[in-house]
ZARO-687621 format. One record per residue (C-alpha): x negated, y negated, z; chain; residue number from 1. Coordinates in steps of 0.2 Angstrom, whole numbers, plus 5000, padded with zeros to 4 digits. Each point is the difference from the previous one (the first is absolute). Layout:
N
> X | Y | Z | A | NUM
...
//
This chain:
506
> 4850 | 4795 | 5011 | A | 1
> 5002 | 4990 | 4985 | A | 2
> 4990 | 4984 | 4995 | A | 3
> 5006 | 4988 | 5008 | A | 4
> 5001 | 5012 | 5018 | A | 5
> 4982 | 5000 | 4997 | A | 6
> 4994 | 4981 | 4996 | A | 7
> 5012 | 4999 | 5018 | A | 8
> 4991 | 5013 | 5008 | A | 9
> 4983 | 4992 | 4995 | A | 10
> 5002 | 4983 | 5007 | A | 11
> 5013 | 5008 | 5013 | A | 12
> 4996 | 5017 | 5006 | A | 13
> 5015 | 4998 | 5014 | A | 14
> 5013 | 4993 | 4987 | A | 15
> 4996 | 5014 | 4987 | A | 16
> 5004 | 5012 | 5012 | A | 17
> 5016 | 4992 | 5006 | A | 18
> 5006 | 4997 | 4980 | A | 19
> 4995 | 5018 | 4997 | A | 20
> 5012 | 5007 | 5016 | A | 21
> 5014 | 4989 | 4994 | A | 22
> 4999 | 5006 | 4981 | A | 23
> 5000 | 5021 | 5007 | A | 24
> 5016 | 4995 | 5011 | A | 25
> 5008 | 4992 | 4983 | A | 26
> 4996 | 5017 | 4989 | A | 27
> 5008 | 5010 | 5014 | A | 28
> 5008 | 5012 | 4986 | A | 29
> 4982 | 5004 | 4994 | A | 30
> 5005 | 5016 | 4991 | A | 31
> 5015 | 4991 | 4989 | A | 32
> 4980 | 4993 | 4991 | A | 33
> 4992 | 5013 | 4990 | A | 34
> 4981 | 5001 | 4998 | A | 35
> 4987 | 5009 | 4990 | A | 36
> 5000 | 5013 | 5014 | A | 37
> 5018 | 5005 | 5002 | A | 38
> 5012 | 5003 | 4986 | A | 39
> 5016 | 4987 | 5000 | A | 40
> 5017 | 5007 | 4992 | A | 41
> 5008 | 4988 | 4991 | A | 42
> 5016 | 5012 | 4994 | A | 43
> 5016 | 4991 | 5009 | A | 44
> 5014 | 5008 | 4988 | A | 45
> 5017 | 5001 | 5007 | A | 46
> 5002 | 5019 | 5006 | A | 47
> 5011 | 5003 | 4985 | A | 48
> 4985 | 4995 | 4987 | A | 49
> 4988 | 5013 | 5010 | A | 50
> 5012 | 5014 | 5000 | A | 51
> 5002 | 4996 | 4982 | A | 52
> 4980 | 5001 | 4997 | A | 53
> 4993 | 5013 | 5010 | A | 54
> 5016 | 5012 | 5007 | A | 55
> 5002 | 5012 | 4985 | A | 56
> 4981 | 5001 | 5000 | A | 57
> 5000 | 5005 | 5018 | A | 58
> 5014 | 5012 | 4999 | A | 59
> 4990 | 5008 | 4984 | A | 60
> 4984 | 5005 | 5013 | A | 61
> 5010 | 5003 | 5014 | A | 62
> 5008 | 5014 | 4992 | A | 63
> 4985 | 5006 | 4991 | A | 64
> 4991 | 4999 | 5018 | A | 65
> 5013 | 5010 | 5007 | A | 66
> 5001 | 5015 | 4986 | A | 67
> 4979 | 5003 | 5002 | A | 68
> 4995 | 4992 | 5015 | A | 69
> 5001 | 5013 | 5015 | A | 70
> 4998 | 4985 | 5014 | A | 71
> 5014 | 4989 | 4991 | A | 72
> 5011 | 5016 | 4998 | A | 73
> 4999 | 5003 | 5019 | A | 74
> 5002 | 4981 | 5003 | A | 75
> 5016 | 5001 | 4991 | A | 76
> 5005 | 5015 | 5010 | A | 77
> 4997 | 4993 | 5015 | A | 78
> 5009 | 4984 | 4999 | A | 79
> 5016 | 5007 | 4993 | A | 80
> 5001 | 5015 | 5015 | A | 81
> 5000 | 4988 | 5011 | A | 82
> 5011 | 4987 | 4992 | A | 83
> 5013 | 5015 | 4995 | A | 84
> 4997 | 5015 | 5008 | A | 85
> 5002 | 5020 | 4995 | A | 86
> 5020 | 4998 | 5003 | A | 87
> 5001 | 4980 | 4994 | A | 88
> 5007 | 4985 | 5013 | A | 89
> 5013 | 5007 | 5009 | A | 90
> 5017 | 4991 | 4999 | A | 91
> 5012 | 4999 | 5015 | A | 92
> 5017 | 4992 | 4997 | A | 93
> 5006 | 4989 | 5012 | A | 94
> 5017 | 4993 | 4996 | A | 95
> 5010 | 4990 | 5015 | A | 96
> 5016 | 5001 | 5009 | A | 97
> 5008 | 4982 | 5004 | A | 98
> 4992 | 5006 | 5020 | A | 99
> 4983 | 5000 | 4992 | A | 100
> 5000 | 5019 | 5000 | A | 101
> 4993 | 5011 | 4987 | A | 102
> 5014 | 5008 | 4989 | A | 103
> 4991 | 5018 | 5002 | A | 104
> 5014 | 5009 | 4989 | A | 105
> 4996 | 4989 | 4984 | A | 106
> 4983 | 4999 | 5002 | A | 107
> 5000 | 5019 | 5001 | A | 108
> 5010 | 4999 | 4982 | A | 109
> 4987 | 4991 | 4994 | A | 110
> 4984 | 5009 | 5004 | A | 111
> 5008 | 5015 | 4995 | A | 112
> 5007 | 4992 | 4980 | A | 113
> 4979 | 4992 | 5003 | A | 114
> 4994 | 5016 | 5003 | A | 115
> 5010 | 5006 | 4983 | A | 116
> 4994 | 4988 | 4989 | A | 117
> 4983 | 5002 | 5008 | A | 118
> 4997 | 5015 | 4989 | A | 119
> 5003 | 4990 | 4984 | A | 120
> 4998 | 4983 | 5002 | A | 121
> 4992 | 4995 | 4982 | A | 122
> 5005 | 5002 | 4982 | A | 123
> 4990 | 5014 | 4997 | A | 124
> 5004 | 5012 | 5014 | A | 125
> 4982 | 5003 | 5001 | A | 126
> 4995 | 4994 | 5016 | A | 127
> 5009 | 4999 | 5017 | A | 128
> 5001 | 4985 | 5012 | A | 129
> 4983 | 5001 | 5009 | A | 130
> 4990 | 5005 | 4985 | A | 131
> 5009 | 4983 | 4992 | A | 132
> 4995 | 4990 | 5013 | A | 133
> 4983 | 5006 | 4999 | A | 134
> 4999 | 4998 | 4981 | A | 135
> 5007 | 4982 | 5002 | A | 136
> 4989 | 4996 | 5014 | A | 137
> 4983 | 5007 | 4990 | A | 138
> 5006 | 4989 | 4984 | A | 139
> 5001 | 4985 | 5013 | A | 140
> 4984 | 5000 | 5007 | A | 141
> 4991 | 5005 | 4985 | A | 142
> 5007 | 4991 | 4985 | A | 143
> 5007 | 4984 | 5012 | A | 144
> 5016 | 5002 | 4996 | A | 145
> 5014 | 5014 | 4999 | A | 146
> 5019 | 5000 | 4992 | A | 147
> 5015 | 5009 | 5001 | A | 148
> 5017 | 4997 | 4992 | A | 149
> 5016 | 5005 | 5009 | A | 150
> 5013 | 5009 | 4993 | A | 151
> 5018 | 4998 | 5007 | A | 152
> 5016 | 5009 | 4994 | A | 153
> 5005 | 5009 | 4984 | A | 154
> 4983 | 4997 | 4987 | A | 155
> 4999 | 5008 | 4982 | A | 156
> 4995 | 5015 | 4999 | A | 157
> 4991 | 5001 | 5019 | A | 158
> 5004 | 5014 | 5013 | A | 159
> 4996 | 4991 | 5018 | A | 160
> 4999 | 5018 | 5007 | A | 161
> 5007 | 4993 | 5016 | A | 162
> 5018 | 4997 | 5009 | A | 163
> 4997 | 4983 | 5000 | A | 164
> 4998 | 4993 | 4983 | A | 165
> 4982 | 4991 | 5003 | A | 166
> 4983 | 5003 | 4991 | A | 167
> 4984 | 4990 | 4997 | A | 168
> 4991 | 5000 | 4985 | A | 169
> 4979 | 4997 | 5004 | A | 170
> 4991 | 4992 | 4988 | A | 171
> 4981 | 4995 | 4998 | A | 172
> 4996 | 4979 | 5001 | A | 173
> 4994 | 5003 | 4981 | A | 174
> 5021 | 5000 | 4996 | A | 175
> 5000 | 4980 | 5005 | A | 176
> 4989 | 4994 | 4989 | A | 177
> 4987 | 4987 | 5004 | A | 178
> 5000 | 4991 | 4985 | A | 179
> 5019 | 4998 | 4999 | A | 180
> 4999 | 4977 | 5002 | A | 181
> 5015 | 4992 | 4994 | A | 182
> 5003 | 4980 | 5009 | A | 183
> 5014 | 4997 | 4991 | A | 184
> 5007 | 5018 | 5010 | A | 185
> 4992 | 4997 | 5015 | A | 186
> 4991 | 5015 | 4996 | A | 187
> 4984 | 5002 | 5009 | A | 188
> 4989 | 5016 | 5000 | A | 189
> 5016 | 5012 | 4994 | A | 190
> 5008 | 4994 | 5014 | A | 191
> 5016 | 4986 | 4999 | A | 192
> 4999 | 4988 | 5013 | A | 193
> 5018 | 4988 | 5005 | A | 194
> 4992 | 4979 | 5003 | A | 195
> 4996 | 5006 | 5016 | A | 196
> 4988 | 5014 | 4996 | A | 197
> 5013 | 5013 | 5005 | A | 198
> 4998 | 5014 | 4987 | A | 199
> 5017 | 5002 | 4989 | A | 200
> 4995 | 5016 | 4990 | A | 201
> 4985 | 5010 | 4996 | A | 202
> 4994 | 5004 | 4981 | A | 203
> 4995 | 5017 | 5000 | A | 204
> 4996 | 5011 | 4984 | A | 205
> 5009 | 5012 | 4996 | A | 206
> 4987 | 5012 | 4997 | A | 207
> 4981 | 5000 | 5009 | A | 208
> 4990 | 4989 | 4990 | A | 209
> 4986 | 5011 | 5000 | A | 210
> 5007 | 5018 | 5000 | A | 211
> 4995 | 5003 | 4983 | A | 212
> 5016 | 5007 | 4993 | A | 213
> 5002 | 4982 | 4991 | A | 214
> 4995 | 4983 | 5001 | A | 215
> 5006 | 4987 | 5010 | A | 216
> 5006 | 4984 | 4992 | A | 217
> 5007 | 4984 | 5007 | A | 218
> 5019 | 5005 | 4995 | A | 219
> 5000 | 5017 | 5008 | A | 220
> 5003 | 4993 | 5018 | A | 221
> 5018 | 4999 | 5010 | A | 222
> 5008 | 4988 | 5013 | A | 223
> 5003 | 5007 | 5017 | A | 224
> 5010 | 4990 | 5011 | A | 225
> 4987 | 4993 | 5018 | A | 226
> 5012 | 5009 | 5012 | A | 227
> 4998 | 5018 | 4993 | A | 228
> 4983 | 4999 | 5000 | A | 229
> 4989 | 5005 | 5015 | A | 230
> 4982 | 4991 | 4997 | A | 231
> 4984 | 5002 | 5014 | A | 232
> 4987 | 4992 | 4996 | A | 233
> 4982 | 4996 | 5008 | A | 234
> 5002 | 4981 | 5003 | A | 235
> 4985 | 4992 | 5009 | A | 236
> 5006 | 4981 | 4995 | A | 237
> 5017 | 4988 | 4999 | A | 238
> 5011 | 5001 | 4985 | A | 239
> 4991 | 5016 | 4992 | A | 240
> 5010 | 5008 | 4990 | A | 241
> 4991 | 5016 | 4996 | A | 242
> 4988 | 5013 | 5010 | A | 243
> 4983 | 5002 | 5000 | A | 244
> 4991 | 5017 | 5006 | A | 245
> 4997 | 5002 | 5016 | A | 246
> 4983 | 5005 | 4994 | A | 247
> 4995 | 4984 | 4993 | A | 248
> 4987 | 4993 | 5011 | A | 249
> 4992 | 5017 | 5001 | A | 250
> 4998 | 5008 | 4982 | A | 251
> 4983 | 4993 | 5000 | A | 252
> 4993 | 5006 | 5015 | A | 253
> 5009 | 5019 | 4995 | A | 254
> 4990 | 5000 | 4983 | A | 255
> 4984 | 4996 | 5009 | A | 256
> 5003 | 5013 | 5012 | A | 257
> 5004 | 5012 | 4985 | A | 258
> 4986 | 4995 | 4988 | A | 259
> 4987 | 4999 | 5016 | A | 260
> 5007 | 5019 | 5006 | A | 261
> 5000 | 5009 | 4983 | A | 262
> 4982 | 4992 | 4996 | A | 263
> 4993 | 5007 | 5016 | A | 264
> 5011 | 5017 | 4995 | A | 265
> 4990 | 5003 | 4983 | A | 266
> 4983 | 4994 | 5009 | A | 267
> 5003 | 5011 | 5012 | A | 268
> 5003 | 5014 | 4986 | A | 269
> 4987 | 4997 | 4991 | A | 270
> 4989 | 5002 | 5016 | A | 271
> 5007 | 5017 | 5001 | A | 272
> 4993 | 5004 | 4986 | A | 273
> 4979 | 5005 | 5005 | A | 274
> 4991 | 4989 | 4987 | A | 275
> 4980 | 5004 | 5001 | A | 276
> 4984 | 4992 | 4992 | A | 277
> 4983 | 5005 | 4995 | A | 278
> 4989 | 4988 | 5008 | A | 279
> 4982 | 5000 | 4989 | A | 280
> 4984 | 4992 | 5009 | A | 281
> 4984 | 4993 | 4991 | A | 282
> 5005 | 4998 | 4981 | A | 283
> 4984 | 5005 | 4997 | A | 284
> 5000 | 5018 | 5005 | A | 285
> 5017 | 5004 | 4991 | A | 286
> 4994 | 5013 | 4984 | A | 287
> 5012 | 4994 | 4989 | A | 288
> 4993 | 5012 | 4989 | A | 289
> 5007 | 5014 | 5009 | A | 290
> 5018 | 4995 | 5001 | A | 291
> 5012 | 5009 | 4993 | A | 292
> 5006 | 4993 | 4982 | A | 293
> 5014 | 5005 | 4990 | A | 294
> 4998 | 5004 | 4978 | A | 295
> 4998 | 4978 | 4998 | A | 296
> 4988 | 4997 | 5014 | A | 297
> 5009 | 4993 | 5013 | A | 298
> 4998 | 5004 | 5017 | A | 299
> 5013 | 5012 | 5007 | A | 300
> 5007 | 4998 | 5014 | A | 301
> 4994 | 5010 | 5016 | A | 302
> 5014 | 5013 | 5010 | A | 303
> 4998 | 5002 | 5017 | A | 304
> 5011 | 5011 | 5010 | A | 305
> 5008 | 4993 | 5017 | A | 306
> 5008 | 5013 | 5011 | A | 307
> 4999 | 5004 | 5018 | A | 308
> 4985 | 5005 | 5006 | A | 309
> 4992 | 4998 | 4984 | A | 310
> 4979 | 4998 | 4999 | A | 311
> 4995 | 4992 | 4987 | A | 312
> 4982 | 5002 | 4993 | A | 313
> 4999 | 4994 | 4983 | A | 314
> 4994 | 4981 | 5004 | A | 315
> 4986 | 4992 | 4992 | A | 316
> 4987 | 4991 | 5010 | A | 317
> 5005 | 4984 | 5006 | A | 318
> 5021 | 5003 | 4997 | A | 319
> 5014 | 5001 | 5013 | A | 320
> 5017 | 5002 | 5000 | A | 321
> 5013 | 4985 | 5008 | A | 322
> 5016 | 5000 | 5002 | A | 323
> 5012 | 4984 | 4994 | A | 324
> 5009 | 4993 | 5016 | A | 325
> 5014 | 4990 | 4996 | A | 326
> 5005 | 4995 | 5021 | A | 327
> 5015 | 5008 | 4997 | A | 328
> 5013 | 5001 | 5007 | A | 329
> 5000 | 4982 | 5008 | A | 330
> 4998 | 4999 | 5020 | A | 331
> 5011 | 4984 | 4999 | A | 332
> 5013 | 5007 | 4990 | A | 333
> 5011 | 5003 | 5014 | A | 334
> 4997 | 4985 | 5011 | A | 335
> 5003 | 4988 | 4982 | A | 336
> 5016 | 5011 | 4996 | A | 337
> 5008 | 4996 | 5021 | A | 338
> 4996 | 4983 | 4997 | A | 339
> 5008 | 4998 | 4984 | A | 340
> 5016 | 5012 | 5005 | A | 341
> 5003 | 4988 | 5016 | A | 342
> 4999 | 4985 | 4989 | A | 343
> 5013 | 5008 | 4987 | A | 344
> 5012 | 5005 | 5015 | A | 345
> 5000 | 4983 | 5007 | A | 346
> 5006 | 4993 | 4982 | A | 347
> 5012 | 5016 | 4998 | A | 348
> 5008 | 4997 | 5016 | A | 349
> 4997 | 5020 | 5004 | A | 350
> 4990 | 5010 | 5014 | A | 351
> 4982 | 5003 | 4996 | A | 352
> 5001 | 5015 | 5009 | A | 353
> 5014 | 5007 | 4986 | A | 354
> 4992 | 4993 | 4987 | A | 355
> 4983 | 5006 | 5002 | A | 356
> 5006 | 5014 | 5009 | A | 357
> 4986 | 4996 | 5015 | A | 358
> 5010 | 5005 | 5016 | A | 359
> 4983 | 5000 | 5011 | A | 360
> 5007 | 4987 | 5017 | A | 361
> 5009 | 5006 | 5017 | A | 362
> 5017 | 4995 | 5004 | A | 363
> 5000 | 4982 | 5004 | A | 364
> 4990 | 4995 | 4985 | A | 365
> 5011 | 5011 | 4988 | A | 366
> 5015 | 4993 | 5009 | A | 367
> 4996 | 4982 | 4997 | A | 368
> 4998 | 5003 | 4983 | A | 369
> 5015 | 5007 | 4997 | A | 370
> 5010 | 4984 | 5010 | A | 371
> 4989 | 4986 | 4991 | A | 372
> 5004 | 5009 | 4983 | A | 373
> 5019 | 5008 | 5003 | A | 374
> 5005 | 4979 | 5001 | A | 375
> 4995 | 4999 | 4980 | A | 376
> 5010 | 5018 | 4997 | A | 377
> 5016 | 4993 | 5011 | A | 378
> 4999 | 4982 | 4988 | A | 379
> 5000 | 5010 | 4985 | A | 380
> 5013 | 5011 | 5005 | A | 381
> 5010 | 4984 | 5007 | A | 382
> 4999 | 4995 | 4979 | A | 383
> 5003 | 5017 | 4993 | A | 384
> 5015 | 5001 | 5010 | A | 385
> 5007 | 4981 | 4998 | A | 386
> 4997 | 5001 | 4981 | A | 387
> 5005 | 5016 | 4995 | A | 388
> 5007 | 5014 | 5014 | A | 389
> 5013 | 4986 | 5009 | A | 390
> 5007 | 4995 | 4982 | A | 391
> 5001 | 5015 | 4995 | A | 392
> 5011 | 5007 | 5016 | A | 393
> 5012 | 4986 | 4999 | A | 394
> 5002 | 5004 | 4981 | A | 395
> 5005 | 5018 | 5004 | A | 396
> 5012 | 4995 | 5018 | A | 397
> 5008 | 4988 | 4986 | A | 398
> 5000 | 5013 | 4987 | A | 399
> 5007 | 5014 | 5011 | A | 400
> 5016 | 4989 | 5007 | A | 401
> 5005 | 4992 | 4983 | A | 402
> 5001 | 5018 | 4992 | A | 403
> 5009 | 5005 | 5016 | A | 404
> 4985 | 5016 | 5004 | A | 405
> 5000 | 4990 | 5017 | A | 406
> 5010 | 4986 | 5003 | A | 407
> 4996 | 4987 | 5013 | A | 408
> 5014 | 5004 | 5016 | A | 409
> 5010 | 4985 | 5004 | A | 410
> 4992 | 4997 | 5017 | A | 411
> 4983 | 4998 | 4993 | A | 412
> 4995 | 4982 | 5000 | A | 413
> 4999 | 4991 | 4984 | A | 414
> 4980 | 4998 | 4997 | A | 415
> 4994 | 5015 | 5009 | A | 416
> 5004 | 5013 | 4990 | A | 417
> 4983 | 5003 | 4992 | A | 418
> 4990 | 4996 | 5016 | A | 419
> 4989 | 5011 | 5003 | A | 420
> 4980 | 5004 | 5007 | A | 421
> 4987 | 5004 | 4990 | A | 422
> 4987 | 5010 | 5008 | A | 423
> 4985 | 5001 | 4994 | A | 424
> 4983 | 5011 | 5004 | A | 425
> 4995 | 4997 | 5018 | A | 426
> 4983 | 4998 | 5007 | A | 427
> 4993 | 5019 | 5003 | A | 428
> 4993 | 5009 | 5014 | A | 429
> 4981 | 5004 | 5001 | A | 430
> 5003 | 5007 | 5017 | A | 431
> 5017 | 5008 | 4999 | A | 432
> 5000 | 5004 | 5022 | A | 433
> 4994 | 4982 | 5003 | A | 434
> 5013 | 4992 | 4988 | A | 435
> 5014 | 5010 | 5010 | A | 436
> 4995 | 4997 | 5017 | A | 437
> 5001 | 4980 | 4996 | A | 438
> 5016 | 5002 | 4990 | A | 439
> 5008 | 5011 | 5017 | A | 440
> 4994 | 4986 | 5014 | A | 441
> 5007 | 4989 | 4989 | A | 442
> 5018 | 5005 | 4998 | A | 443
> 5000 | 5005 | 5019 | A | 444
> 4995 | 4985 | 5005 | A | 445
> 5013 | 4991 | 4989 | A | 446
> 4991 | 4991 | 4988 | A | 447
> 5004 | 5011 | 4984 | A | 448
> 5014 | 5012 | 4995 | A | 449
> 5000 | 5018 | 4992 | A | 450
> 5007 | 4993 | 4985 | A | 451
> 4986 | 4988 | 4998 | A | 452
> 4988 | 5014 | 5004 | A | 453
> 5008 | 5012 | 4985 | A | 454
> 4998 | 4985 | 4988 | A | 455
> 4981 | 4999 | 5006 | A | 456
> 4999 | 5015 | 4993 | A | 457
> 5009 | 4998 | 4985 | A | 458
> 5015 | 5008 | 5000 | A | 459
> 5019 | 4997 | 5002 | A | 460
> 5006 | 5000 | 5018 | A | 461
> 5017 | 5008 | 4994 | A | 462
> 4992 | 5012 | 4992 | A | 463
> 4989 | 5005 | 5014 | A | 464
> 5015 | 5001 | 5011 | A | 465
> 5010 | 5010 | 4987 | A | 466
> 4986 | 5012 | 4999 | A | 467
> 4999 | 5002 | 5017 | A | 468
> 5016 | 5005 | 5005 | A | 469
> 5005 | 5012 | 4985 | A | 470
> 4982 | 5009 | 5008 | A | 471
> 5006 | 5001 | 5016 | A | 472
> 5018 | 5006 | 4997 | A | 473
> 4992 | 5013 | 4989 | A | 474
> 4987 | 5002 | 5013 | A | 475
> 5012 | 5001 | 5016 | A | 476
> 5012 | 5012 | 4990 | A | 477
> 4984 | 5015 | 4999 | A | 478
> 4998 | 4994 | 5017 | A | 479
> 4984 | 4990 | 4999 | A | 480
> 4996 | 4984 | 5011 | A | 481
> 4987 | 4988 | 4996 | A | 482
> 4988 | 4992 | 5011 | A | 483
> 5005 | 4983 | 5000 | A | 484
> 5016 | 5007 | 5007 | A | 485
> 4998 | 5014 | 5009 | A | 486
> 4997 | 4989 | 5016 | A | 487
> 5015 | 4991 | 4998 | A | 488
> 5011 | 5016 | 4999 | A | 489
> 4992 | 5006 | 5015 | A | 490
> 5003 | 4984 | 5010 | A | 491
> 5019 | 5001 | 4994 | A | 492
> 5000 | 5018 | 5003 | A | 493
> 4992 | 4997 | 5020 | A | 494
> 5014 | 4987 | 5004 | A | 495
> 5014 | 5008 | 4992 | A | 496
> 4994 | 5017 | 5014 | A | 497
> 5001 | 4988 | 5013 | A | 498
> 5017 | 4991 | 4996 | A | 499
> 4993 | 4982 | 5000 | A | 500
> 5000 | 4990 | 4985 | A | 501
> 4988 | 5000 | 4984 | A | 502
> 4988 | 4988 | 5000 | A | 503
> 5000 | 4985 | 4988 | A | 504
> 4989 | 5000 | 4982 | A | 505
> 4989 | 4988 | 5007 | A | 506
//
């Protein structure tokens, strides 16, 4: 209450109140006023300044975190697994016929000219499709933002290494510099931006800036046109232009975690090692004249022998021998870390079980974890694969008909010739027999399909059904019959016997 509240108050105690009530519903928005015991930030930069201040910085510790850090190592791990996968997002064409049917025979041309170029999709030949979408996808989430140039058509003095004359070239967001501003250019953080904010062109070096093989200057950069570049970035705000790592709200919390374990690491060493005392009583009945000297006088110091089952006898009267006890290792050390590695996971967007590698819960409770945090995997994938995968595959469905590796037939429908889905890493099974039993009541009963089942799992219905009837040919040839149809064959067999007609599928 403020002065004049009180003088109220003091003649009035009713009115106080009521001026009091009506002054707490004004200041409804009590946290937009700071006070002496809460912090008020007061940085309201536009999210371009920001990046500018803080993203190179970030990106700096992020990698450093990740090259000596075990825990942001594993994080790092575990977030592009399950955004990417072992065998990258899958890609199924799916170009239409005028009747809305799928045109199987060109999409077949193209997986198999994909599945060529997948060997060598880059520049350097040193890394195949999956292993680049990993590599792109780590660069992403560590440093905030990744690039990639496409390459299309005859280039000096490159070998595609593919049918299709297609190839990407990955480069590190340290290429674009940061401190490239022009406003005269409409240059803005390397990047060249159209009235609209639509980026032109990118400024990119044309040697790392920090390699060390020589130095970076302001002239030894390139102009590369906006629509053969393939840019991801981090983006948590409206009209940002560049990326910020994924790690940015957590670095703090990773060091602490790192300082505090590697403290209690070396305490707990030094604990190891047996450190004992000589614990002397009444000062008075200490002969110092008896104690050992060396040639200048000083006292020497005493050797005493610890080993198992040692006696020792050589004490004065009045001394005891005590052992130092440094309460190592800490009893809370555990408890602290869990508590800290669950906070970190909620910032990261990652299971805590995988990142603290604690799988202790039955089913139900490992399952929901898995559903609440598969939603933050399935949103990162949706932006890997709209920002770098999709642009990428209609690049190379372009690529392929202009060169005339696989043209585009005449009844496919203008627009759907690079239509395809992108499959991603599906939700895994903690009980495999459980997750089956669902997924069959389900399909009998009408409310999923086979096909949906195979993507479930993560893998290409066609190629599922391919596999399985090349087996059974070859199986059926060396006279083998597998379960799943042996029943079947019988049933056919019994009805053929008795002359009436075979039963349906169903």
């Amino acid at each position: 209450m403020n002065a004049i509240d009180k003088m109220v108050s003091w003649w009035n105690p009713v009115a106080g109140m009521r001026r009091a009530q009506a002054r707490k519903l004004i200041a409804y928005y009590e946290a937009a006023k700071p006070s002496r015991k809460r912090k008020f930030y007061r940085d309201n930069g536009g999210p371009n300044v920001q990046t500018q201040q803080g993203a190179v910085a970030i990106r700096t510790q992020a990698r450093h975190l990740e090259q000596n850090h075990d825990i942001a190592k594993g994080i790092m791990r575990t977030l592009v697994n399950n955004v990417v996968g072992p065998k990258g997002i899958g890609i199924e064409p799916q170009p239409r016929r005028s009747d809305g049917t799928i045109h199987t025979d060109y999409a077949k041309a193209l997986l198999e000219a994909h599945r060529n170029w997948q060997r060598r999709p880059e520049v350097t030949h040193q890394f195949h499709w999956a292993r680049v979408q990993r590599l792109m996808c780590r660069t992403w989430l560590r440093d905030g933002e990744g690039f990639a140039q496409e390459l299309i058509g005859p280039v000096p003095r490159l070998d595609h290494g593919s049918l299709v004359p297609y190839s990407l070239e990955l480069f590190e967001p340290d290429m674009v510099p940061y401190s490239l501003n022009d406003p005269r250019r409409g240059i803005r953080q390397g990047i060249e931006l159209n009235d609209w904010g639509r980026p032109r062109a990118y400024w990119v070096h044309k040697h790392h800036p920090t390699d060390g093989l020589m130095l970076a200057s302001s002239n030894d950069v390139k102009r590369i046109a906006a629509n053969r570049i393939l840019h991801i970035t981090v983006a948590d705000r409206i009209g940002q232009l560049r990326g910020v790592s994924e790690f940015a709200s957590v670095i703090t919390r990773l060091e602490d975690i790192k300082d505090y374990e590697e403290s209690e690491r070396v305490a707990a060493k030094i604990a190891a090692m047996l450190t004992a005392y000589v614990k002397r009583g009444n000062p008075d009945s200490l002969k110092a004249d008896e104690l050992p000297r060396d040639s200048e006088g000083n006292i020497q110091p005493r050797e005493i022998s610890l080993e198992p089952g040692a006696i020792i006898d050589n004490l004065e009267i009045g001394e005891e021998i005590g052992l130092i006890d440094s309460k190592r290792p800490n009893p809370n050390l555990v408890t602290f870390r869990q508590g800290q590695l669950k906070a970190l996971s909620a910032g990261v967007g990652a299971t805590y079980s995988s990142i603290a590698r604690d799988y202790n819960g039955n089913f139900s409770a490992q399952r929901q974890e898995l559903i609440e945090q598969f939603v933050h995997y399935a949103a990162l994938t949706d932006e890997f694969v709209g920002n770098f995968i999709e642009p990428s595959w209609q690049s190379f469905v372009r690529t392929a008909h202009l060169s005339g590796v696989v043209p585009m037939p005449d009844d496919v429908v203008p627009g759907t010739a690079d239509d395809a889905l992108y499959v991603g890493q599906q939700l895994p099974w903690i009980d495999p027999l459980k997750e089956a039993n669902a997924w069959v009541k389900l399909v009998r009963a009408g409310f999923a399909s086979e096909v949906e089942v195979m993507r479930k799992r993560g893998v290409n219905p066609a190629d599922v059904i391919n596999q399985i009837e090349n087996h059974r040919k070859d199986c059926e040839s060396k006279g083998l019959v597998f379960d799943s149809n042996a029943a079947w064959k019988g049933a056919m067999a019994e009805y053929a016997d008795e002359g009436g007609d075979p039963p349906s599928s169903e």
